[in-house]
N, C-alpha and C positions, 0 to 999 in steps of 0.2 A: 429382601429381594434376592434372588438365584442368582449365582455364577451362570455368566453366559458360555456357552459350549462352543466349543468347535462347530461347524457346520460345512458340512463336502458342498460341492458344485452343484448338484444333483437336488440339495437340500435347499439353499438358498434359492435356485429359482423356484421351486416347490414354494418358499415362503411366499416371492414376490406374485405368482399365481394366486394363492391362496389371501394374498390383500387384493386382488383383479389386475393386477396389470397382467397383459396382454402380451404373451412373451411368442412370437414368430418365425425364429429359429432360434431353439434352446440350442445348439452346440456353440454357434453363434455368440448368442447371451453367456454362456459358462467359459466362454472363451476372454469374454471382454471381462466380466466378472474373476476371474483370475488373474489379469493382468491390470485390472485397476482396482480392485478389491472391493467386495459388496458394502462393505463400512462406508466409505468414500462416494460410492453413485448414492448407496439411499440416502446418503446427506442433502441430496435434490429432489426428494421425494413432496415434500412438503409443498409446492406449489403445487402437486397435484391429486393431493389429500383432498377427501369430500368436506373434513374440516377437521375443524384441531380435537373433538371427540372420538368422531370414526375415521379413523384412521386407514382404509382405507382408500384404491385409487378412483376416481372418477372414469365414470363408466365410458370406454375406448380407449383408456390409454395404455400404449404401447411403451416395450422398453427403449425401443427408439426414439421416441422419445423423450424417454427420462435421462438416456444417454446423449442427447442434442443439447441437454441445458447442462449436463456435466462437462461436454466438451467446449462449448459457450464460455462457461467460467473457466475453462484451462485458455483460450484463445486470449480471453479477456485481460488473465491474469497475465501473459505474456505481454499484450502490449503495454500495460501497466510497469509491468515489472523494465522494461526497455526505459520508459521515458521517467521513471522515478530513480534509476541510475544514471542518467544523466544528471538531473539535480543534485544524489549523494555527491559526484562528480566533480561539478560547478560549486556545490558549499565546501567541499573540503578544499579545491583548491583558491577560492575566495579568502577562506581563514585562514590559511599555510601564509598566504600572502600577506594579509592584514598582521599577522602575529609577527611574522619574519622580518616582515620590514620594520614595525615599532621596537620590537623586543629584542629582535637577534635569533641567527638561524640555529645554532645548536642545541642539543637535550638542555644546558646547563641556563640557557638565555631563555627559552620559551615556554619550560616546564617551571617557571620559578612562581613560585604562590604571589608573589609580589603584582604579576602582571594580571591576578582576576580579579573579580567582584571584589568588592570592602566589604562588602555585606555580611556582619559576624555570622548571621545564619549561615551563612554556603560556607564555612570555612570546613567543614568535616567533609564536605563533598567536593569541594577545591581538593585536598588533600588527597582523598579518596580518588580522585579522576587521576590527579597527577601519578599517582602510585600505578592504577590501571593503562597510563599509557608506558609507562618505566617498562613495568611488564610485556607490555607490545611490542617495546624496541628487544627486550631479553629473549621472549620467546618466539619473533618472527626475524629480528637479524639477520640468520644466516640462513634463514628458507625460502627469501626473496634474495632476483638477482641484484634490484636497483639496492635496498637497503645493506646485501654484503657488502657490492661493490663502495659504498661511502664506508663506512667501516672498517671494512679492510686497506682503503687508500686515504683517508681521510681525519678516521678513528669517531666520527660520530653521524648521526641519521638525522639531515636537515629536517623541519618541518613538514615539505612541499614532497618528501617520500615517505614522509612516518606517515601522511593521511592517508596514503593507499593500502594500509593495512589495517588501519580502524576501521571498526565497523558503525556503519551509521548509527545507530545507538550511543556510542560514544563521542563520536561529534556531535549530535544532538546535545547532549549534555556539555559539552567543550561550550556551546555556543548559550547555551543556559548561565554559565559562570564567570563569563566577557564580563568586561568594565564595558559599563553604561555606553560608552563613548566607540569603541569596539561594535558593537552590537548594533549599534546606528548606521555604522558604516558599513556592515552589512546587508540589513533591512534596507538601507536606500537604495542598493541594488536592484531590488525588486520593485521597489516603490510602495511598500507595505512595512507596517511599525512591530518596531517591538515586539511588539505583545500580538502582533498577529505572528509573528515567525516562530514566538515560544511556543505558540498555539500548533502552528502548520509542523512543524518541527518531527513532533513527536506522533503525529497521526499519520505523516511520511514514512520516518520511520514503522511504523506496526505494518501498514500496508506492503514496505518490502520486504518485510519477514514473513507475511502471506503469502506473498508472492512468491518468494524464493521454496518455502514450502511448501504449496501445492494445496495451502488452505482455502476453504470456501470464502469468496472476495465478494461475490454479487452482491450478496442480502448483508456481510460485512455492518455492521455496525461500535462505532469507536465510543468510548468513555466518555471524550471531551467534545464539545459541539464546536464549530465555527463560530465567529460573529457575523450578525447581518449583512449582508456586502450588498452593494448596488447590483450587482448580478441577482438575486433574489427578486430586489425591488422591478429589475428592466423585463426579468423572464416573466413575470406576473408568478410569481409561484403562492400560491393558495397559502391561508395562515389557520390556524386552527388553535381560539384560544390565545389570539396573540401571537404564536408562532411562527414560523414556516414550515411545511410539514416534510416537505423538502431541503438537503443540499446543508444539511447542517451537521448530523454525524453520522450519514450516510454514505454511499460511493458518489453524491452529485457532489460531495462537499467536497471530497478528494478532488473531483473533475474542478470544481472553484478554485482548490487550491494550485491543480498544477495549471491553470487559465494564468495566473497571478506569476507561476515561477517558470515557466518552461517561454522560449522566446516563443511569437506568433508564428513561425512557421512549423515547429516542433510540434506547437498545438493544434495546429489545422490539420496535421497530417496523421496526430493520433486521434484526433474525432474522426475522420476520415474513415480509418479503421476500424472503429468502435462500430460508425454504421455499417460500416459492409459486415461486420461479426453480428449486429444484431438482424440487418434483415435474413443474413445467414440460418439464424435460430430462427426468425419468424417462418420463413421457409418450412422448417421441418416439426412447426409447432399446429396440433389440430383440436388436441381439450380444452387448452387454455391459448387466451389470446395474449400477445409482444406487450400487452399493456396492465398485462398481470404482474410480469414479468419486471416492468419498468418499473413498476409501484413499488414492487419487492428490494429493488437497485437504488428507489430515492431518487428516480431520475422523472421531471415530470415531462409531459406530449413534448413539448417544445424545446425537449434540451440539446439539442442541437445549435438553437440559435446563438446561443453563449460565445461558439467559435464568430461569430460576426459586431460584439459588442469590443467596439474600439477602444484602447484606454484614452483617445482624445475626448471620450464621454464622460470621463471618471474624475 
């Protein structure tokens, strides 16, 4: 396969032409096309492909709208990205607390291997984590004002300020290597186990690292699946093969997930949004219909209703 070339403004809507989209005012298009970059919209091209052979657009579509569904997922990723920083938020300072109170608040009380898992499996990754947060305190010390100021008056960085400099990833992991006991006291917070927060955890995290980067979130698909949840069984979501074909390692599953962690008013206000961002897109959508679209997202007709399932049902 060829080294891909450079390609001027001039050339790249020449290409998109030449697949048929329908370009209305090219200065326009080379204008957006340079400030969002051609790699990044045609990443949205694909719902509007005649199919996964010809790769070509279906006949009427315009780059307006191929640029409605690219701005859809930047709108998308933004309210995403607000309300799963709330959560980073809420679990670091849940754990600062749970650790600080059992353990003791200094590097020397809270970093001690003594206080994770017994599990000899995690003992390389115990080690390994405690090493990467030592680090944290070395190399953010003195470039944050809250953790100078303990440092400098104090001589050490309590828990409850070392978590605002981890990055979720790392607590994900912190909370992976909890004593069984630790870990419960967490998950009851939510009112979900164990082994659903190992699960939520780590799919949280990925999704704010899309988010923070500007990656494609829509179509987003994760490694690991959810487990069944009673929101599956209430929305009627279709199975296929035993399954759900929906809301498992899609973006509905993410929406399952922050239904479970975000309080009921957090959540009502980010579904809220999400509607008004998708009749937004349906608005400005004329090849393909909002339910193309949805299918692509993992989101079935009726996902809306999720925000009116009570946890007194559960």
């Amino acid at each position: 396969m060829g080294a891909k070339q450079f390609k001027s403004l001039d050339e790249q809507v020449q290409i998109l032409r030449y697949k048929g989209l329908i370009i209305n005012n090219e200065e326009e298009t080379k204008e957006i096309l340079f400030r969002e970059n051609y790699f990044f919209i045609s990443g949205y091209r694909h719902l509007f492909m005649k199919s996964s052979k010809d790769k070509t657009f279906l006949a009427g579509t315009t780059f307006e709208e191929l640029y409605s569904l690219f701005l859809f997922d930047r709108y998308f990723r933004y309210i995403l990205f607000k309300n799963l920083l709330v959560i980073e938020n809420n679990l670091k300072s849940m754990i600062s607390y749970q650790l600080s109170k059992k353990y003791g608040y200094k590097e020397k009380d809270y970093l001690n291997s003594k206080n994770f898992s017994k599990d000899p499996t995690k003992t390389k990754q115990i080690n390994d984590l405690i090493k990467k947060m030592k680090k944290q305190i070395r190399a953010n010390g003195a470039q944050h004002s809250a953790t100078l100021h303990y440092i400098n008056n104090y001589g050490y960085i309590p828990l409850w300020v070392l978590v605002k400099v981890l990055s979720f990833g790392i607590v994900t992991e912190l909370f992976s290597i909890l004593k069984r006991e630790d870990q419960q006291a967490l998950a009851n917070v939510y009112n979900v186990t164990i082994e659903e927060l190992l699960t939520y955890l780590p799919i949280l995290s990925n999704y704010r690292n899309l988010c923070a980067h500007e990656d494609i979130v829509y179509e987003n698909r994760t490694q690991v699946s959810i487990e069944d949840s009673i929101y599956h069984k209430l929305l009627h979501i279709d199975k296929m093969d035993g399954e759900y074909i929906y809301g498992k390692n899609d973006l509905f599953a993410l929406i399952i997930i922050l239904k479970r962690m975000l309080s009921n008013y957090e959540f009502s206000n980010m579904i809220e949004e999400i509607k008004k961002t998708i009749k937004n897109l349906e608005y400005n959508l004329h090849t393909i219909g909002i339910d193309k679209v949805l299918d692509r997202m993992g989101f079935p007709k009726n996902w809306e209703d999720i925000k009116n399932i009570e946890m007194e049902r559960l």
